[in-house]
VEXKOLDO-554936 format. One line per 4 residues: their letters; for each residue x, y, z of N, C-alpha, C. Coordinates in nm, 3 decimals. Example, Ala and Ser with C-alpha at 12.3 -4.5 7.8 and 13.67 -1.06 7.14 Angstrom:
<pts>
as	1.319/-0.569/0.780/1.230/-0.450/0.780/1.320/-0.330/0.780 | 1.285/-0.225/0.708/1.367/-0.106/0.714/1.290/0.003/0.787;
</pts>
This chain:
<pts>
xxxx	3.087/-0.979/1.125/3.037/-1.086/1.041/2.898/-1.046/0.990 | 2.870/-1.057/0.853/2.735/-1.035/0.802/2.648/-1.076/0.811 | 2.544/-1.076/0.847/2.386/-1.115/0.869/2.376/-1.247/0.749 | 2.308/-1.341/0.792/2.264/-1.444/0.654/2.149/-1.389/0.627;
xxxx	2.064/-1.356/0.518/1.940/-1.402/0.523/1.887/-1.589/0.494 | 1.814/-1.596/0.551/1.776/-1.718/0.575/1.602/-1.720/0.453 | 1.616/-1.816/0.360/1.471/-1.829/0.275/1.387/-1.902/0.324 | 1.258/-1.872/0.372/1.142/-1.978/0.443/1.101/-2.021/0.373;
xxxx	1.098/-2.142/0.379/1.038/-2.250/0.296/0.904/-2.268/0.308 | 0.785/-2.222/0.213/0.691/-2.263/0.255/0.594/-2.359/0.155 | 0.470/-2.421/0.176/0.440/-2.494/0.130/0.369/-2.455/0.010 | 0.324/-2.492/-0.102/0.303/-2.488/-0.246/0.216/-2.581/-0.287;
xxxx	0.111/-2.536/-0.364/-0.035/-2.580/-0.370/0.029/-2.694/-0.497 | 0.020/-2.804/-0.481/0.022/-2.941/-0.583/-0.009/-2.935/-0.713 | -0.144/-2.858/-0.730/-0.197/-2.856/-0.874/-0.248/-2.697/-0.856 | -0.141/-2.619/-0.914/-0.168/-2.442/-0.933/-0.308/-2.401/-1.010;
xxxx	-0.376/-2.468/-1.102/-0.490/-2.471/-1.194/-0.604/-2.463/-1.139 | -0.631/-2.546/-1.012/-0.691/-2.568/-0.907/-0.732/-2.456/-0.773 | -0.587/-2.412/-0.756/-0.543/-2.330/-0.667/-0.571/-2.177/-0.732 | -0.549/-2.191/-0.840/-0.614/-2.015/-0.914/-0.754/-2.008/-0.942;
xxxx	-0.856/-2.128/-0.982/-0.999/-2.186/-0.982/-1.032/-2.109/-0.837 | -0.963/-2.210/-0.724/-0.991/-2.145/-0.598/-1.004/-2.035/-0.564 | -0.872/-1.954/-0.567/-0.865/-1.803/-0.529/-0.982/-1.752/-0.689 | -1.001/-1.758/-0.761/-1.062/-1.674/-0.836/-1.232/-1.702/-0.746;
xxxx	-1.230/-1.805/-0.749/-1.368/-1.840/-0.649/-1.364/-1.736/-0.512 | -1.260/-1.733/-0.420/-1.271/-1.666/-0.301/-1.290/-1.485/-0.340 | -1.204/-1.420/-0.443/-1.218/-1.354/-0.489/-1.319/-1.298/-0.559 | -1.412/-1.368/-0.643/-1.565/-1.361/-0.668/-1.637/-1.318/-0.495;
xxxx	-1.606/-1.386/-0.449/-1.682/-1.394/-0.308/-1.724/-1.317/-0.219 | -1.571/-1.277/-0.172/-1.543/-1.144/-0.073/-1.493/-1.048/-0.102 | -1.543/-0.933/-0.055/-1.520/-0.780/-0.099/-1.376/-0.809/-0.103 | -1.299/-0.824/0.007/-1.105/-0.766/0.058/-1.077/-0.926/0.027;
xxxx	-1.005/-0.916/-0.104/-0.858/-1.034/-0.138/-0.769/-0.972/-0.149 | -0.688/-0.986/-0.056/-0.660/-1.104/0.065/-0.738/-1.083/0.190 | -0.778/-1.164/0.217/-0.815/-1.150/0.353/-0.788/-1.260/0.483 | -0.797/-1.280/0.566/-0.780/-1.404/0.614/-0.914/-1.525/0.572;
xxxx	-1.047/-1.406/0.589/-1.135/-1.505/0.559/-1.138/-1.580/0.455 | -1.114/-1.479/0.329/-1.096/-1.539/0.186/-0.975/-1.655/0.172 | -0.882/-1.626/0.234/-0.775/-1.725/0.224/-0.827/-1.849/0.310 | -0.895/-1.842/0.354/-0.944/-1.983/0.458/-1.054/-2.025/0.356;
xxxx	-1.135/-1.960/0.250/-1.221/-2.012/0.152/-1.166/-2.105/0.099 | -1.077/-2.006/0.042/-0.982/-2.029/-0.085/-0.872/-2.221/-0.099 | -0.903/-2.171/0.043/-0.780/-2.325/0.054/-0.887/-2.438/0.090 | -1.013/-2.390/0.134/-1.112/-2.499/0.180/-1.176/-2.588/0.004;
xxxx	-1.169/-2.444/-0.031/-1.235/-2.506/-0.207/-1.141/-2.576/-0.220 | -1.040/-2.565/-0.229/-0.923/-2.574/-0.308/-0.882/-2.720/-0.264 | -0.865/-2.783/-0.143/-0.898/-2.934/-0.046/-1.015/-2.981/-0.114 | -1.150/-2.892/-0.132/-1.271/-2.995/-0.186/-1.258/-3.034/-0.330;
xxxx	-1.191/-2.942/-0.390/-1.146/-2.991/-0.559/-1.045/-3.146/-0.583 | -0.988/-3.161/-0.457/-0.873/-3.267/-0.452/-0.742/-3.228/-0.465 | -0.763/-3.083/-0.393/-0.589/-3.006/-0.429/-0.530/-3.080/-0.324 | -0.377/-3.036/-0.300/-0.288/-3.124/-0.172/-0.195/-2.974/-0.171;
xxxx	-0.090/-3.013/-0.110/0.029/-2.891/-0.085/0.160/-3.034/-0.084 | 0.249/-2.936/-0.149/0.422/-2.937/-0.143/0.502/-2.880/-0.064 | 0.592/-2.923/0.044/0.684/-2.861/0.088/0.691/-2.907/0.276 | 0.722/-2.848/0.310/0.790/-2.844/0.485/0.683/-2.914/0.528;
xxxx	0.633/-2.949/0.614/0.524/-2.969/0.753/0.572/-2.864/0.846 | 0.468/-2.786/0.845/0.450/-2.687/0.940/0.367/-2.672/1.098 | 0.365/-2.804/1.119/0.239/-2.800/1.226/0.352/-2.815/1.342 | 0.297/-2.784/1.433/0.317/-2.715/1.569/0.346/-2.895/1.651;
xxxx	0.446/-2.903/1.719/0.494/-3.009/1.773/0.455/-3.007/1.912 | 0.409/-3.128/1.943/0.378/-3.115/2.081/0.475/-3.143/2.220 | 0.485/-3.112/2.316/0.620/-3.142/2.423/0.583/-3.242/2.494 | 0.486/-3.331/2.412/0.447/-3.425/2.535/0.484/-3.583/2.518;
</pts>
């Protein structure tokens, strides 16, 4: 039987205009885009502009 690939769904910045503002901002910034740091800029501007995200909830469930 053949392997599925399976597509991860991941989440997607609300207003892209915003989200390229951003990364062009993190990118101005720090030497290495991508980086983790820059990507943690990038999404912090990108929350202070009034961006949001589309898609799954990804946060970590608790067993308690």
């Amino acid at each position: 039987m053949p392997k599925r690939k399976v597509a991860l769904k991941r989440q997607t910045p609300s207003n892209p205009d915003k989200w390229a503002s951003a990364v062009a901002e993190a990118k101005a910034k720090f030497k290495v885009y991508p980086s983790a740091y820059a990507n943690a800029y990038a999404a912090k501007r990108y929350k202070a502009m009034g961006g949001g995200w589309r898609g799954p909830n990804n946060r970590v469930k608790s067993n308690g």
